[in-house]
C-alpha positions in Angstrom: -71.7 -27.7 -40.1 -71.7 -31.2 -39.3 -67.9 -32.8 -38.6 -66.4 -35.9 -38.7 -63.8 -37.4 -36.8 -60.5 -37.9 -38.7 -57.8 -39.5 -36.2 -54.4 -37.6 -36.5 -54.8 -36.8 -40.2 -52.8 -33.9 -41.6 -52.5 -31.5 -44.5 -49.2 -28.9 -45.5 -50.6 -26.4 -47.9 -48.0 -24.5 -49.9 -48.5 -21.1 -50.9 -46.1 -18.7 -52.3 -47.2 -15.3 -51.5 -44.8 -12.9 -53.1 -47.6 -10.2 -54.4 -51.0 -9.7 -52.5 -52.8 -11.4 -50.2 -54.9 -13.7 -52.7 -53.0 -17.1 -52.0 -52.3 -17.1 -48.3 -56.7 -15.8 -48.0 -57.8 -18.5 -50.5 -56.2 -21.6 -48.3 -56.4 -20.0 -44.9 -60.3 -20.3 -45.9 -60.1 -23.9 -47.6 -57.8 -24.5 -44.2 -60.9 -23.3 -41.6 -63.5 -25.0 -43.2 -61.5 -28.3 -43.6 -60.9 -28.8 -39.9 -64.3 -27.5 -39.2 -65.5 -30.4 -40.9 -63.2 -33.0 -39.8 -62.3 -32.8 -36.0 -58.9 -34.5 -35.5 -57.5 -32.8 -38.5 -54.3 -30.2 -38.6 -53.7 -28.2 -41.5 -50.2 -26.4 -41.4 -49.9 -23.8 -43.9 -46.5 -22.8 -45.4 -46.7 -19.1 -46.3 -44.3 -16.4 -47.8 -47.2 -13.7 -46.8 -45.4 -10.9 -44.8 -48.6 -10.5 -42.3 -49.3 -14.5 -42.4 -50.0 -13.8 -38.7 -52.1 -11.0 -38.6 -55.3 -13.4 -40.0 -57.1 -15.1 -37.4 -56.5 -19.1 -38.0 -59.4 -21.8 -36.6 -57.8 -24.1 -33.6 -55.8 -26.9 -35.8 -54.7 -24.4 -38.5 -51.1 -22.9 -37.8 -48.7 -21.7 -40.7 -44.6 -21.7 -41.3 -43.6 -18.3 -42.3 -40.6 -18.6 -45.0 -38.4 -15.6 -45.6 -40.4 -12.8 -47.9 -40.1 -12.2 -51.7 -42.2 -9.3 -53.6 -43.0 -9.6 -57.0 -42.1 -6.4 -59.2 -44.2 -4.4 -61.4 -42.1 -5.9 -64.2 -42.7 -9.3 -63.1 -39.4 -10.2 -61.7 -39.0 -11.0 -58.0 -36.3 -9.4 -55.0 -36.1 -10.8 -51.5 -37.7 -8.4 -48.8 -34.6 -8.5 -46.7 -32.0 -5.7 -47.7 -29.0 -7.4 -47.0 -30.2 -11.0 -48.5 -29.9 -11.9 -52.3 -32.7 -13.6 -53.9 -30.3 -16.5 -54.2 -29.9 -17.3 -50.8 -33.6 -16.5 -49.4 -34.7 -19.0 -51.8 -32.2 -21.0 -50.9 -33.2 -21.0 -47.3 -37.3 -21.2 -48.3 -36.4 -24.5 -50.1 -34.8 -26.1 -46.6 -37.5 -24.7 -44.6 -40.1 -26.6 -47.4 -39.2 -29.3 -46.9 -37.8 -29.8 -43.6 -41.8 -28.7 -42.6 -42.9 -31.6 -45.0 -40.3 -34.3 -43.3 -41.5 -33.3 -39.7 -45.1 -32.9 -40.3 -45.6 -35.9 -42.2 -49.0 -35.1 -44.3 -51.4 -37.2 -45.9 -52.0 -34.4 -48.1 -50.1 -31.8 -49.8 -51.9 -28.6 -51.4 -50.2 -26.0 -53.8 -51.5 -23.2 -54.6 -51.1 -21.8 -58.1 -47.5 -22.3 -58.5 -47.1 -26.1 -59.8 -43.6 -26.3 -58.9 -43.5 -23.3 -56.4 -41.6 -20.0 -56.4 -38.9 -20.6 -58.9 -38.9 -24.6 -58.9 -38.6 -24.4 -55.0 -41.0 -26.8 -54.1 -40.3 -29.8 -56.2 -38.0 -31.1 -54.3 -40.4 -31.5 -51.9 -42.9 -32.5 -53.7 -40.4 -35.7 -55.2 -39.7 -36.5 -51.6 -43.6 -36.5 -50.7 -45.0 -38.4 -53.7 -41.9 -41.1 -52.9 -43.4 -41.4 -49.5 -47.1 -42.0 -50.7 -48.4 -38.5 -49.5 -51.3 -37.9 -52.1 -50.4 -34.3 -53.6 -53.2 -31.4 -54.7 -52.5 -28.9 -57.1 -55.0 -26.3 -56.7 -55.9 -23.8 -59.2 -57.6 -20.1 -59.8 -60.6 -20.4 -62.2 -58.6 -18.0 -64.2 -54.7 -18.1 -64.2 -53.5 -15.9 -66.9 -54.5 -15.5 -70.5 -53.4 -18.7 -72.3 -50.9 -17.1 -74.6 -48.6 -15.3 -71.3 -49.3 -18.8 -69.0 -48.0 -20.4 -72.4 -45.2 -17.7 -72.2 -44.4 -18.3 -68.7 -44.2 -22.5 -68.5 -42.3 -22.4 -71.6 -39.1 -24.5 -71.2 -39.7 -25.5 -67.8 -41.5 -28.5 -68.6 -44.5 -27.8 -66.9 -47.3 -29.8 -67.8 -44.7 -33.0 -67.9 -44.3 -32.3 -64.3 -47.7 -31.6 -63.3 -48.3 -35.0 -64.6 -45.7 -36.8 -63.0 -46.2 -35.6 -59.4 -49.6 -34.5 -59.2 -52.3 -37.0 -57.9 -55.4 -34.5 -58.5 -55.8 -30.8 -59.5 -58.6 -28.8 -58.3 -60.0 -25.7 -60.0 -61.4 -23.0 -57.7 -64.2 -22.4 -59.6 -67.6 -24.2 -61.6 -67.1 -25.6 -64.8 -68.2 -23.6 -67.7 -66.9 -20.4 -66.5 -63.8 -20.9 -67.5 -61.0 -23.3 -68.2 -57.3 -21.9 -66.8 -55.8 -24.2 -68.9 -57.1 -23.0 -72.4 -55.1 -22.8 -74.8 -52.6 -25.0 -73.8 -51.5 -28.6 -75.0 -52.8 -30.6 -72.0 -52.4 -34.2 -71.9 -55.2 -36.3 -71.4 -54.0 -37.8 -68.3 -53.8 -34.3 -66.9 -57.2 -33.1 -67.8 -59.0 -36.2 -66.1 -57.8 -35.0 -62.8 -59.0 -31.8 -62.7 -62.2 -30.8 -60.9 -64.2 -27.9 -60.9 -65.0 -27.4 -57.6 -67.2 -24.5 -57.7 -66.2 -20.7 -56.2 -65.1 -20.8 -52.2 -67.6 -19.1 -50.6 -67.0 -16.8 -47.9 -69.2 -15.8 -44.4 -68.8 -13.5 -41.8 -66.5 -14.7 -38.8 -68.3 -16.2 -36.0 -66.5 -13.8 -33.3 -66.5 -10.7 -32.8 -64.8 -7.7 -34.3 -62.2 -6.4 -32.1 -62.4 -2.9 -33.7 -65.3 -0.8 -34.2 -67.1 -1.2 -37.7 -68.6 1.7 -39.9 -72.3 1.8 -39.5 -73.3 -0.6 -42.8 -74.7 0.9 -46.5 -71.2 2.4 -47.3 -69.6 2.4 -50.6 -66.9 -0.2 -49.8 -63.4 0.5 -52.1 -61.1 -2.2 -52.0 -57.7 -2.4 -53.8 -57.1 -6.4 -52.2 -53.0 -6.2 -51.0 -52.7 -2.6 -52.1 -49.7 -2.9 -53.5 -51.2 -2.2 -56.8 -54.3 -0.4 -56.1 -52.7 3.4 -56.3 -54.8 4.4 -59.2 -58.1 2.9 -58.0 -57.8 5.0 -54.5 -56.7 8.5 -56.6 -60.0 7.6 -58.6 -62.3 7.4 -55.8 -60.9 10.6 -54.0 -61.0 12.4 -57.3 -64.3 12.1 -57.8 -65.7 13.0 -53.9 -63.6 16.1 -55.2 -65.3 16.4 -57.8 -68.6 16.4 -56.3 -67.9 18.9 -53.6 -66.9 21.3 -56.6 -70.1 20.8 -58.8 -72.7 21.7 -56.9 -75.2 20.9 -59.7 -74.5 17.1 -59.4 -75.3 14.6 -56.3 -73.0 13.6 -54.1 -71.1 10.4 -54.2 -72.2 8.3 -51.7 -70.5 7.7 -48.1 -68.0 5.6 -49.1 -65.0 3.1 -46.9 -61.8 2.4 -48.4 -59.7 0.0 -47.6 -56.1 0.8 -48.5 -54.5 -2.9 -47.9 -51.7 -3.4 -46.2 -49.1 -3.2 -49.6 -50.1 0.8 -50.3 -46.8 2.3 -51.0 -46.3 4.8 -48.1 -46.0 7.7 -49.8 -49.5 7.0 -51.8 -50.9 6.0 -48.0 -50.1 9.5 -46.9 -51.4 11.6 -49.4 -54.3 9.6 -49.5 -55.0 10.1 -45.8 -54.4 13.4 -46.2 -57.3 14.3 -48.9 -59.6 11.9 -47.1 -59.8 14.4 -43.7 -60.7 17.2 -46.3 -63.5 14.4 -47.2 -67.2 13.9 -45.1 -68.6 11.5 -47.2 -64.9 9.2 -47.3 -63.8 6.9 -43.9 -60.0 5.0 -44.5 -59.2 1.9 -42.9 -55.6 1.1 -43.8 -56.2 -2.7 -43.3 -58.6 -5.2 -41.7 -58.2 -9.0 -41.5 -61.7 -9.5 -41.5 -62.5 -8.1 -45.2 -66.1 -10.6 -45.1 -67.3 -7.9 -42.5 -66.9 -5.2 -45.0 -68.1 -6.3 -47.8 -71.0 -7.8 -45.9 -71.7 -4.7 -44.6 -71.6 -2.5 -47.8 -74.6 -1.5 -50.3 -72.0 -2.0 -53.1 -68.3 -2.8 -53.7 -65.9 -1.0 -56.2 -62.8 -3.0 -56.7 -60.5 -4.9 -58.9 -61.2 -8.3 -59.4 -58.9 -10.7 -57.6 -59.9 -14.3 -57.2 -61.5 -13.5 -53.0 -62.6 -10.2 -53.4 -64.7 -11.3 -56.1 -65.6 -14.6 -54.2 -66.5 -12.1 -51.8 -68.8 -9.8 -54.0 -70.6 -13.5 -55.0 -70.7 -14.9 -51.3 -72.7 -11.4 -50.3 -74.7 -10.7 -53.4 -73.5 -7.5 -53.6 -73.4 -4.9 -56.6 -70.0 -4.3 -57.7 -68.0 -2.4 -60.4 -64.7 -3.7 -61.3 -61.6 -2.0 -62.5 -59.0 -4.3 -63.4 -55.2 -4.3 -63.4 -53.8 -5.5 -66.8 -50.2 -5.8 -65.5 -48.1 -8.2 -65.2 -50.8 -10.4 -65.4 -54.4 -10.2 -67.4 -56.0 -12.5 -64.8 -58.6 -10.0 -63.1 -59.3 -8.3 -66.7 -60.5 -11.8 -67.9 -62.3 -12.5 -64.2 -64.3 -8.9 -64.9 -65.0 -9.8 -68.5 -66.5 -13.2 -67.8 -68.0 -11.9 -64.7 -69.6 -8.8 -66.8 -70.6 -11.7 -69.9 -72.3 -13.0 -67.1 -74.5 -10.6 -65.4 -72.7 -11.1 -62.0 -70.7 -7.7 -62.1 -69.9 -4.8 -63.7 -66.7 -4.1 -65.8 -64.5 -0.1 -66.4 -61.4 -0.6 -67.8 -58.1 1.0 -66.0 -57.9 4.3 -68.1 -61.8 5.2 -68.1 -61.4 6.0 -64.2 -59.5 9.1 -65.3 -62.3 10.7 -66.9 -63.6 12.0 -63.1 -67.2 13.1 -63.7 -67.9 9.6 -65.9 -66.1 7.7 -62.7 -68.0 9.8 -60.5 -71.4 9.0 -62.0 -70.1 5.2 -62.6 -70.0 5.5 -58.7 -73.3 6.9 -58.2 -75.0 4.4 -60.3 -73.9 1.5 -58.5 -75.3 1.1 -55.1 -78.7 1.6 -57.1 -78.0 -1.4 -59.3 -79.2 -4.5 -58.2 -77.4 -7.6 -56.8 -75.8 -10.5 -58.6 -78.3 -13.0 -58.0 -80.9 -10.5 -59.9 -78.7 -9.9 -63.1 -76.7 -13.4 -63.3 -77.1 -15.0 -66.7 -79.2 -18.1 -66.5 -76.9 -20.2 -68.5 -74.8 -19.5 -65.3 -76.6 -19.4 -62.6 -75.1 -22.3 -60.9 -72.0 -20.0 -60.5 -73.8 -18.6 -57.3 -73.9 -21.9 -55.4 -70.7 -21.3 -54.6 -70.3 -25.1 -53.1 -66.2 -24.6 -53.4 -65.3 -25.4 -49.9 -67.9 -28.3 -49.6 -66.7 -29.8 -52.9 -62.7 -29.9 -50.9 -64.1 -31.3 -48.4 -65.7 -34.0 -49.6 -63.0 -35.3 -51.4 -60.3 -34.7 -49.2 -62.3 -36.6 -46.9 -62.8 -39.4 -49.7 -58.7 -39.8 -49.4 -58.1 -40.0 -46.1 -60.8 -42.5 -45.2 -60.2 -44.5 -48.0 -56.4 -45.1 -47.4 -54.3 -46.2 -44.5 -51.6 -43.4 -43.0 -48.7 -44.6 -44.9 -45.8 -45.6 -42.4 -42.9 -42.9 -42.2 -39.6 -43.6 -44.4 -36.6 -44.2 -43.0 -34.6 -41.1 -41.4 -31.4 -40.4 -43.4 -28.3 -40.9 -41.8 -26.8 -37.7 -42.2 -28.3 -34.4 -43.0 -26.9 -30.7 -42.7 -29.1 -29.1 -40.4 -32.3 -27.6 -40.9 -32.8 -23.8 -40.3 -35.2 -22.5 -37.7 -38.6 -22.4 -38.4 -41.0 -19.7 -37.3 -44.3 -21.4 -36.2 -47.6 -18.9 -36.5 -49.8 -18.4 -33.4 
């Protein structure tokens, strides 16, 4: 890729991270291919992700790791830390905002998903920033929820009123025509003409080297994303390798990888590994930080449907069957429907991967099917150009180069001081 030279220019990307990895993995990759582009350019990423440093980062990316806070089943949120009420660790994630944003100084800032952050935490930051001239991104899935719980969930926070008062462009990770995130809702004009569809961010295999040893390539790949909800998809898969061993009148299901993800409950992860030995045809990996390996390397992908993985099944044209979570959010159920309306994947609902010989033949089926790029619709066909990260590129380059570094405001004269901040390496 050819790159530019941007002198000194810097971008703070905010993302939440309280369930999965899908916020921290979709800008860590917008964050690579931006300073691959530009040389002079450092992207600091502010992340919530308890393994934000287990990812390799390109030379000029770095991340601020705020205290951890997991997102319940039920939708509510606790902080990681025992002894630490949720009170005070957001407390303590709002100082470390935006003391980052005072001493790093961006000419862009970047949210992910959350317009306002993890409870409201980032709009202080986000007043301080637009005050200062720092031109501010809101970036957003191609799907966010369905409009009537999104509805539901911005309700009486004034949400749209803020987007439009703070944000100077919205970008939608995905192309136009697939789907709008913000249907349904009452969205000011003013709102709707900055948002842009940049196409999906597609994904390629790391450059280096993998430092551990890699399956030999035509597995089944399994992959539950985070883990912290993919229980029921790992029992499935097991179950039916079971299955087959016990029927000798069927074929077997093919060699398959799984991928736990690093949020498996641990009494789930032991079980699990425990069936797998009993297993020939199954290999576990408990977590890898280079998932565009695997799924490169795989004949055909079983998963459930968040925003990278499927980016993932897209970037590799690889057949895929999706079985999607439906709580607390209907996000990946929508993603595998519109995917499945549009010839890209393959779509079994949650409680059909119960009924083990159907799952079992759904399995067998699928590295037979053909690829993506075979089956897509071709009303939608432009959905595999997958131009994403080119798209953010462009225009964040567009920005910089087309407005002077704004001077830095006045230091105020007194401040309590700020708490530690733990830089990534």
């Amino acid at each position: 890729m050819n790159s530019q030279r941007l002198e000194n220019a810097r971008i703070l990307m905010y993302s939440h991270d309280t369930f999965g990895l899908g916020h921290l993995s979709r800008c860590r990759a917008i964050a690579n291919a931006l300073v691959e582009t530009y040389r002079g350019l450092s992207v600091m990423i502010i992340s919530g992700a308890t393994i934000a440093g287990a990812f390799d980062y390109r030379v000029r990316v770095d991340f601020v790791k705020v205290p951890s806070v997991i997102k319940l089943h039920n939708g509510e949120y606790q902080s990681m830390a025992a002894h630490t009420s949720l009170t005070d660790t957001l407390a303590m994630r709002r100082a470390i905002i935006r003391h980052t944003a005072e001493s790093f100084r961006p000419d862009i800032f970047i949210t992910d998903k959350e317009p306002m952050g993890l409870h409201g935490e980032v709009e202080e930051t986000l007043a301080y920033l637009k005050a200062r001239g720092t031109r501010l991104v809101l970036g957003l899935r191609e799907i966010m929820d369905s409009p009537e719980l999104l509805a539901s969930e911005w309700a009486g926070k004034e949400m749209m009123e803020k987007i439009e008062a703070y944000y100077d462009a919205i970008w939608v990770y995905g192309p136009e025509g697939f789907n709008d995130p913000l249907s349904g809702l009452d969205v000011p004009e003013t709102v709707r003409a900055r948002m842009h569809y940049t196409g999906f961010l597609r994904r390629s295999r790391p450059r280096s080297e993998a430092i551990q040893p890699r399956p030999a390539e035509g597995y089944l790949l399994v992959t539950t994303g985070g883990g912290g909800d993919g229980a029921a998809l790992v029992e499935a898969v097991l179950a039916a390798h079971e299955h087959a061993r016990t029927t000798p009148e069927e074929a077997a299901v093919p060699r398959t990888l799984v991928v736990f993800g690093p949020y498996l409950p641990p009494r789930e992860r032991t079980d699990f590994i425990a069936r797998a030995r009993a297993l020939p045809n199954v290999e576990i990996i408990e977590f890898d930080n280079r998932m565009e390996d695997l799924v490169a390397g795989a004949r055909c992908v079983v998963a459930m449907g968040g925003y990278n993985t499927f980016c993932e099944i897209l970037s590799f044209d690889k057949p895929a069957l999706i079985v999607p979570r439906t709580t607390p959010r209907l996000e990946q159920a929508l993603r595998a429907e519109r995917g499945q309306e549009f010839g890209l994947v393959r779509m079994m609902p949650a409680e059909d991967i119960t009924d083990t010989p159907r799952f079992a033949g759904a399995l067998r089926a699928l590295c037979d099917a053909p690829p993506p790029s075979q089956t897509v619709d071709a009303r939608m066909r432009s959905v595999l150009e997958m131009n994403g990260l080119e798209t953010v590129s462009a225009d964040v380059g567009e920005w910089i180069f087309s407005a002077a570094r704004p001077a830095p405001p006045p230091r105020p004269a007194h401040r309590e001081p700020a708490p530690e901040i733990r830089l990534g390496s």
